[in-house]
Every structure is written in C-alpha cells, then in structure tokens.
KOLLODO-994834 format. One record per residue: x, y, z of N, C-alpha, C in turn; residue in one letter; residue number from 1. Coordinates in nm, 3 decimals. Layout:
% KOLLODO-994834
[vexse [X; Y; Z]; [X; Y; Z]; [X; Y; Z]; 'A'; NUM]
...
% end
This chain:
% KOLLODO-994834
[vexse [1.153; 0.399; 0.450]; [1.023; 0.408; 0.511]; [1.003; 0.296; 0.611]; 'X'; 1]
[vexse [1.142; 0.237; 0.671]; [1.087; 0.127; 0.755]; [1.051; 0.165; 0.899]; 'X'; 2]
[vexse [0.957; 0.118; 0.940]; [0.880; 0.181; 1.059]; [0.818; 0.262; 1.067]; 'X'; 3]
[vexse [0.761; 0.325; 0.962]; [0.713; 0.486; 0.905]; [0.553; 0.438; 0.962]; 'X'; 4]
[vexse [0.578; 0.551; 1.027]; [0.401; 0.558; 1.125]; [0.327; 0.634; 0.965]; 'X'; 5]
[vexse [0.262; 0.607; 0.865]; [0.193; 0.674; 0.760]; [0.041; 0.638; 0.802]; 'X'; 6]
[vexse [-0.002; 0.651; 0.875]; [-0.144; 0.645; 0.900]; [-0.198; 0.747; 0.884]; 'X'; 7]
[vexse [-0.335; 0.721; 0.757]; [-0.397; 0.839; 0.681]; [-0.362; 0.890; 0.604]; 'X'; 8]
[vexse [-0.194; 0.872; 0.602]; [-0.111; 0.930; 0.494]; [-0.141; 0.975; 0.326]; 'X'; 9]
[vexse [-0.122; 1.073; 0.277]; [-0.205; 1.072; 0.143]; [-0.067; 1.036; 0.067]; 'X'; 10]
[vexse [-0.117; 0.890; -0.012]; [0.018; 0.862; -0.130]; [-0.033; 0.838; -0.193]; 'X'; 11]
[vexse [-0.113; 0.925; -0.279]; [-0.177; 0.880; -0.371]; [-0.120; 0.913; -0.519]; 'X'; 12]
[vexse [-0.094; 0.789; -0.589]; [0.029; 0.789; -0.690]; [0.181; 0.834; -0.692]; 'X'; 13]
[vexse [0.208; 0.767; -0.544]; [0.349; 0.786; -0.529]; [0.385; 0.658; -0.583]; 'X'; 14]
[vexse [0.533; 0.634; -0.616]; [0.613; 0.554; -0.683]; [0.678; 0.487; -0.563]; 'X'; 15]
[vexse [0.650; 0.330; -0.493]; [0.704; 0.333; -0.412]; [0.825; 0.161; -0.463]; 'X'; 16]
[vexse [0.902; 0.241; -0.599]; [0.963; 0.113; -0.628]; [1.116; 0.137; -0.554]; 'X'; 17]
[vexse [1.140; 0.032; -0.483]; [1.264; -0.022; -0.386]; [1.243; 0.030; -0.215]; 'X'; 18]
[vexse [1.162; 0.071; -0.233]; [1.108; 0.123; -0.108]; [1.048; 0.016; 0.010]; 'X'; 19]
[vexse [1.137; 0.018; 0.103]; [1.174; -0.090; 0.177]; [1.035; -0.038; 0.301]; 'X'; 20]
[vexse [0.934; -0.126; 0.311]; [0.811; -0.082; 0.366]; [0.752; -0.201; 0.503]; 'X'; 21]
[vexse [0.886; -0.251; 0.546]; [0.893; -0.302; 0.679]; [0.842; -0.270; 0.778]; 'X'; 22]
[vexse [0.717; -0.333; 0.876]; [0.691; -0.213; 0.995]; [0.631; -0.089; 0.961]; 'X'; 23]
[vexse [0.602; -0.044; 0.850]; [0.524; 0.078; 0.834]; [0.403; 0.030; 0.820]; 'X'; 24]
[vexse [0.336; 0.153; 0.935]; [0.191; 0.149; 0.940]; [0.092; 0.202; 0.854]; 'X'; 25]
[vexse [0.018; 0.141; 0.766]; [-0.051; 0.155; 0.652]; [-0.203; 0.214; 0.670]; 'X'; 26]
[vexse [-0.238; 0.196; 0.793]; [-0.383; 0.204; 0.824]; [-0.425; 0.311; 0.758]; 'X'; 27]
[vexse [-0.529; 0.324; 0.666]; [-0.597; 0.431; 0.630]; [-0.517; 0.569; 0.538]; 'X'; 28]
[vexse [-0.355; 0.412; 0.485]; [-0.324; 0.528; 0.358]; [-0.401; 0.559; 0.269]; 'X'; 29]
[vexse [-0.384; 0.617; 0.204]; [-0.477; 0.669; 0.065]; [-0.363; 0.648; -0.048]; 'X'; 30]
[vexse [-0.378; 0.500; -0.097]; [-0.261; 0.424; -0.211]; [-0.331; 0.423; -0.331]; 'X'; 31]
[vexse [-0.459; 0.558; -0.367]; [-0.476; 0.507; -0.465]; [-0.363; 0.584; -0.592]; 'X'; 32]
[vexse [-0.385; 0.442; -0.697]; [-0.317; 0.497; -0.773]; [-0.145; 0.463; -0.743]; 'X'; 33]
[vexse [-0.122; 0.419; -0.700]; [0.004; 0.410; -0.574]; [0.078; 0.307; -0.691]; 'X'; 34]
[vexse [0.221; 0.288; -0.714]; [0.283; 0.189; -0.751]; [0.313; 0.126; -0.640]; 'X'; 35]
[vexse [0.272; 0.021; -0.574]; [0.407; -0.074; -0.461]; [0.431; -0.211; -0.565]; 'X'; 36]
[vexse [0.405; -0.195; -0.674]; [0.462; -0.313; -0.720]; [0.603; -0.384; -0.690]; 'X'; 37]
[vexse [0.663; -0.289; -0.705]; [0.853; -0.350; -0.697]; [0.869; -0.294; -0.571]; 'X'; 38]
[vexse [0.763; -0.236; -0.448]; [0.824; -0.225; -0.322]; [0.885; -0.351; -0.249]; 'X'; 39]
[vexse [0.939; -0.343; -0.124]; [1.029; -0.442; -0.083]; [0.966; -0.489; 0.045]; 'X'; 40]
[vexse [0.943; -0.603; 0.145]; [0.893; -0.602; 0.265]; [0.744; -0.579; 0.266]; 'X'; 41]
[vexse [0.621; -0.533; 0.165]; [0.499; -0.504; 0.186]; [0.398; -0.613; 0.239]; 'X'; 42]
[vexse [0.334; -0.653; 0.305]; [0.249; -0.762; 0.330]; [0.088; -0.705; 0.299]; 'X'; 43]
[vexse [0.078; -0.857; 0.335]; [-0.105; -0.876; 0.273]; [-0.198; -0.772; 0.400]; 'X'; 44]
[vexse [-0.101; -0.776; 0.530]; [-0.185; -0.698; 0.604]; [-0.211; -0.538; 0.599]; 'X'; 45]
[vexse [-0.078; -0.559; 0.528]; [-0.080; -0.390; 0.535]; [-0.145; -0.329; 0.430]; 'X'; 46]
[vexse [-0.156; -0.385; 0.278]; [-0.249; -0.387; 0.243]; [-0.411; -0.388; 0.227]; 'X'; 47]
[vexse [-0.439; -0.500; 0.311]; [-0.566; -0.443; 0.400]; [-0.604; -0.360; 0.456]; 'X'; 48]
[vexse [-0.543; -0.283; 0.505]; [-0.557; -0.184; 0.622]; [-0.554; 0.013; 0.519]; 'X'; 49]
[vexse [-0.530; -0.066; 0.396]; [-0.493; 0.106; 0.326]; [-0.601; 0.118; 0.272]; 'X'; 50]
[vexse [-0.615; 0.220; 0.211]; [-0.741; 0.227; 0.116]; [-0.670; 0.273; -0.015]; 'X'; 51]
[vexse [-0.682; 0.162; -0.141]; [-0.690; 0.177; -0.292]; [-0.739; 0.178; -0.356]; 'X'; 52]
[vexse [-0.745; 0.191; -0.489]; [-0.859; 0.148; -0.593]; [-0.799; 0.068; -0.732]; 'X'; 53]
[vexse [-0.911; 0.034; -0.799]; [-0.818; -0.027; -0.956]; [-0.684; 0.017; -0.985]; 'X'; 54]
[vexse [-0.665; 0.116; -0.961]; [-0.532; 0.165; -1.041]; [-0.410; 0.191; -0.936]; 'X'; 55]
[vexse [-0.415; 0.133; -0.802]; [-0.305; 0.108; -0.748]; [-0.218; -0.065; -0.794]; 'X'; 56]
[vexse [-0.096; -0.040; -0.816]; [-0.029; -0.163; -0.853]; [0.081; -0.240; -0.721]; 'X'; 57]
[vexse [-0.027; -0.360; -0.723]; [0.069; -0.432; -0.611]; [0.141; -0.569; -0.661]; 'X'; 58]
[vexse [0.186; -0.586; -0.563]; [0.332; -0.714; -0.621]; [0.249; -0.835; -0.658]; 'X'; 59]
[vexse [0.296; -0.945; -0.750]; [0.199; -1.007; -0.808]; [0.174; -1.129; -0.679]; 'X'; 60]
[vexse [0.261; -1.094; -0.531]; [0.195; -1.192; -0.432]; [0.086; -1.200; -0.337]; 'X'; 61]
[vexse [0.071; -1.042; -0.369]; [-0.017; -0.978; -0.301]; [-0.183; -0.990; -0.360]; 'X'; 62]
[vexse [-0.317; -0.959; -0.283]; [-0.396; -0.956; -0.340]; [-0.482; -0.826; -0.339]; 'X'; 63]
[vexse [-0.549; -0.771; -0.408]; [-0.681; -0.680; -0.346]; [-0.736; -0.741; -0.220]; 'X'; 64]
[vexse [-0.779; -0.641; -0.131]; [-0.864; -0.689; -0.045]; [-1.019; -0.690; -0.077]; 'X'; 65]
[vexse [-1.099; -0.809; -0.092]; [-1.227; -0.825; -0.093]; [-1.289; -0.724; 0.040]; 'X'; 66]
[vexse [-1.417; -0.662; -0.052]; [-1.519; -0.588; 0.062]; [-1.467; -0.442; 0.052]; 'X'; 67]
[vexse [-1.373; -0.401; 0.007]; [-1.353; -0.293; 0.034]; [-1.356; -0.198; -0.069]; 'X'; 68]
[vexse [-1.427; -0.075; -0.036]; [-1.521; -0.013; -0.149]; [-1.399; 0.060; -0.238]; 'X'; 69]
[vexse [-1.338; 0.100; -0.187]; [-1.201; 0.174; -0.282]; [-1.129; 0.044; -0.341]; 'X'; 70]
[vexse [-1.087; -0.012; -0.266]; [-1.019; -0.192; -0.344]; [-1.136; -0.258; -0.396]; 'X'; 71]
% end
C-alpha cells in the first residue's frame, strides 16, 4: 500500500498488520475499527487526517487525535 492514494477509502476493520503504509494518503479514511497496530511506516499525520473511533488500534507511538468526533 505504499503510495496508495486511499482517500475516503472505507477500511473499516481491515487488518492492516505488516502493511507497509508509506506515502499513502489517509485523508478521510474510514479506520474505524481498523487494526494498524503492527502496520509499518504509519505517521501521526496520517492519522490525523482519517477518521476512527475507540475501537481502531494504533501503534503504541502513535496517538488519537484530540477534537475529533469519531477519534
């Protein structure tokens, strides 16, 4: 998935363990529910930019984004 234009994308409770998520555009995925825990390459921005809720799992470097009504 590196470079993967997923904008809007619905992944909601996909498994994204080893899933190398470099350069993919996150804006306005739908991660709820989503494993990226053991994904590879994910950042804090791209995170921001998705929409999750409680029950998406991210890597323990990562944070929820404050303000945001699904996170």
């Amino acid at each position: 998935m590196r470079g993967a234009c997923l904008i809007a994308a619905d992944a909601r409770g996909v498994d994204f363990t080893r899933t190398d998520l470099i350069g993919a555009d996150l804006r306005d995925t739908d991660i709820r529910g989503a494993d990226l825990s053991k994904s590879i390459f994910l950042t804090q921005s791209q995170i921001n930019v998705a929409k999750g809720d409680i029950n998406t799992k991210l890597p323990s470097s990562l944070t929820r984004p404050i303000g945001y009504d699904l996170f």
